[in-house]
Residue, then its C-alpha position, 0 to 999 in steps of 0.5 A: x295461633x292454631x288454626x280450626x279443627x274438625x271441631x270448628x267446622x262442625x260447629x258451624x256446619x250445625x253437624x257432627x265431627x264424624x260427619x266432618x271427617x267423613x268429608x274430608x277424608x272420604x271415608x263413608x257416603x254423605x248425603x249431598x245436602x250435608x256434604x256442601x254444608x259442611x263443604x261451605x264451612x270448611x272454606x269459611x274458616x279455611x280449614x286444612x287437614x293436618x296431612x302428617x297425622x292423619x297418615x300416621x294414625x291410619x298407618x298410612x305415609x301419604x306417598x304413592x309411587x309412580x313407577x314407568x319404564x322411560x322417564x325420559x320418554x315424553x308420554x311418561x314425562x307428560x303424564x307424570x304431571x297429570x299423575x301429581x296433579x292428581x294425587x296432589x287434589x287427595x293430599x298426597x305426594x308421588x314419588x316417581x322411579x323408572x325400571x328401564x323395562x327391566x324385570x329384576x327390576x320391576x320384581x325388586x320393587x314388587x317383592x318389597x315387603x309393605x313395611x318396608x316401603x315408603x310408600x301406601x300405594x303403586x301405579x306400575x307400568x310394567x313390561x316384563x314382570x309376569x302375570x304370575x309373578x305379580x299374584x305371587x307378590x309377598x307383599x299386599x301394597x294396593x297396585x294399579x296397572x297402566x299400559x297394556x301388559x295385559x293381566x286377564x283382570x287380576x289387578x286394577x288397568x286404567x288404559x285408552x282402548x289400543x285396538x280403537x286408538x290404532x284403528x282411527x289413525x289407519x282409517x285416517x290414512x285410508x280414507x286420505x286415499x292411501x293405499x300402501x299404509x304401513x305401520x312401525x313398531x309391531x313387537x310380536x312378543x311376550x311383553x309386547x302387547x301395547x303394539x299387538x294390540x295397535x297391529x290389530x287395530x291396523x289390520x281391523x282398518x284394513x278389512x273394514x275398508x275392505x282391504x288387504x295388508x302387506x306383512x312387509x309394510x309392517x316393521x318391528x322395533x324392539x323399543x319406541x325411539x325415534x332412531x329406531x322409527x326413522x332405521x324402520x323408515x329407511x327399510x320402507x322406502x328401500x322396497x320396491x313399492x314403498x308406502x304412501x303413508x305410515x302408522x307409527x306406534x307412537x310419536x317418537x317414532x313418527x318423528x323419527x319417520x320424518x326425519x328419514x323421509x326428509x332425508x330421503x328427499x320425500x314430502x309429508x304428506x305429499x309422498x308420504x302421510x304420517x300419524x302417531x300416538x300419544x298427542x306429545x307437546x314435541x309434535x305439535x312443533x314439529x315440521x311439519x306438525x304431527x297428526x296423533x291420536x291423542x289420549x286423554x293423559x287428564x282423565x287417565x291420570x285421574x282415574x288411576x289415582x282415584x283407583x289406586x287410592x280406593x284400593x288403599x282405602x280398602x274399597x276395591x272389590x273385583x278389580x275394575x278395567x278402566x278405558x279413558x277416550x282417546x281422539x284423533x288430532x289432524x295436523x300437517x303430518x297428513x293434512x298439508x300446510x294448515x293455514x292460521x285463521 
């Protein structure tokens, strides 16, 4: 038995079927009088959209990708959930690809040719393509940037605030009392803006406490890995006046932290504070559990979606810069044992 059509819906919504399609696929502004009766009438009859054809008569595949550097890295692992949750509320489906931050890569997936994609639409989060090569692109796929490979506003960006996010978790550490705070994972080059930016936000922490920064407390890592967090670890407490806390750029860092200075026979955070970024589910069971500053991986998610869709719907004027918030979660790796209430 078929089931009802746009057709039905009008009927019993006491409406027009272009109203009804405007509804359902969100092509033009409905008053929100009309929207809840024909919203009401849709859940009545439990009406679902025949996705496939309606894709195929705007020319559309109902896929959009997901593409990142590390699937493997649990912040990406995390969000791509939220991202398919997303996409999914519209109906559509994700494909998800990484490119190991490698620039012929991330070129090949650019320089498709739109009809050659299986895809409407692309949330990239890119580290080596240009800004340059990306308005050169032979093809006009809708894109969405994540992270901060930054692009003077070329294209649509949905990220937290780096600079804010950075300089929460040092002024954390400061007003704990610590005065040696370094931080790992500066990466002073071309595509390292993420990490520019977190070594701002540590140094804006230091001059607003009024503060002077030790370049030496500042370690560089070419990737954010737990290995190369705790290797960075080792070189801090090699100096002659180690640190008493850490920002690390991200929580695998930090948890590579840890480990050396567990090794090293160093209490956190008796002799040693540590926070993170990126709030993943590892460091919440880490020992000791893991102060982060956490993003809103929900909202980021969301937003991008909604944009991206936009964009394929042709609704994208000036491409819009998105900031999602972003909070500062304390747990043991800086406040000490938590007692259970």
């Amino acid at each position: 038995m078929a089931g009802p059509t746009l057709r039905d819906v009008a009927k019993l919504a006491n409406v027009s079927i272009r109203t009804v399609s405007n509804v359902v696929n969100g092509y033009a502004p409905v008053s929100a009088e009309l929207r809840a009766r024909v919203q009401v009438a849709l859940d009545q009859l439990d009406y679902r959209p025949n996705l496939i054809a309606r894709n195929l008569k705007q020319g559309r595949t109902g896929m959009i990708a997901f593409v990142v550097p590390e699937l493997d890295v649990p912040y990406f692992a995390e969000l791509a959930r939220e991202v398919i949750k997303a996409a999914r509320a519209h109906g559509y489906v994700v494909m998800i690809d990484q490119t190991d931050g490698d620039g012929d890569r991330e070129r090949e997936l650019l320089g498709r040719d739109s009809r050659a994609t299986m895809f409407d639409g692309l949330l990239l989060s890119p580290l080596s393509v240009s800004a340059e090569e990306l308005r050169a692109r032979g093809n006009r796929v809708p894109i969405v940037l994540l992270g901060e490979h930054i692009f003077n506003g070329s294209f649509p960006h949905v990220a937290i605030d780096n600079v804010a996010a950075a300089r929460d978790a040092t002024a954390h550490l400061l007003e704990l009392g610590r005065r040696r705070v370094a931080a790992i994972g500066d990466q002073p080059y071309a595509t390292g803006e993420t990490a520019q930016l977190r070594t701002a936000g540590y140094r804006q922490a230091h001059a607003r406490a009024g503060l002077g920064v030790d370049d030496a407390l500042i370690v560089p890592t070419a990737h954010f890995h737990r290995r190369l967090g705790a290797e960075a670890m080792e070189r801090l407490l090699a100096l002659p006046e180690p640190p008493d806390a850490v920002f690390c750029y991200n929580d695998l860092l930090a948890l590579g932290a840890i480990r050396a200075l567990t090794r090293a026979g160093r209490r956190v955070p008796d002799d040693v504070a540590v926070v993170g970024v990126d709030d993943i589910e590892e460091g919440q069971y880490s020992t000791p559990s893991l102060t982060t500053v956490a993003p809103d991986k929900a909202e980021l998610a969301r937003r991008a979606v909604d944009t991206l869709l936009e964009s394929i719907r042709g609704e994208i004027g000036t491409p819009p810069e998105i900031v999602v918030p972003h909070r500062l979660i304390v747990r043991e790796s800086t406040a000490g044992e938590v007692t259970p209430r």
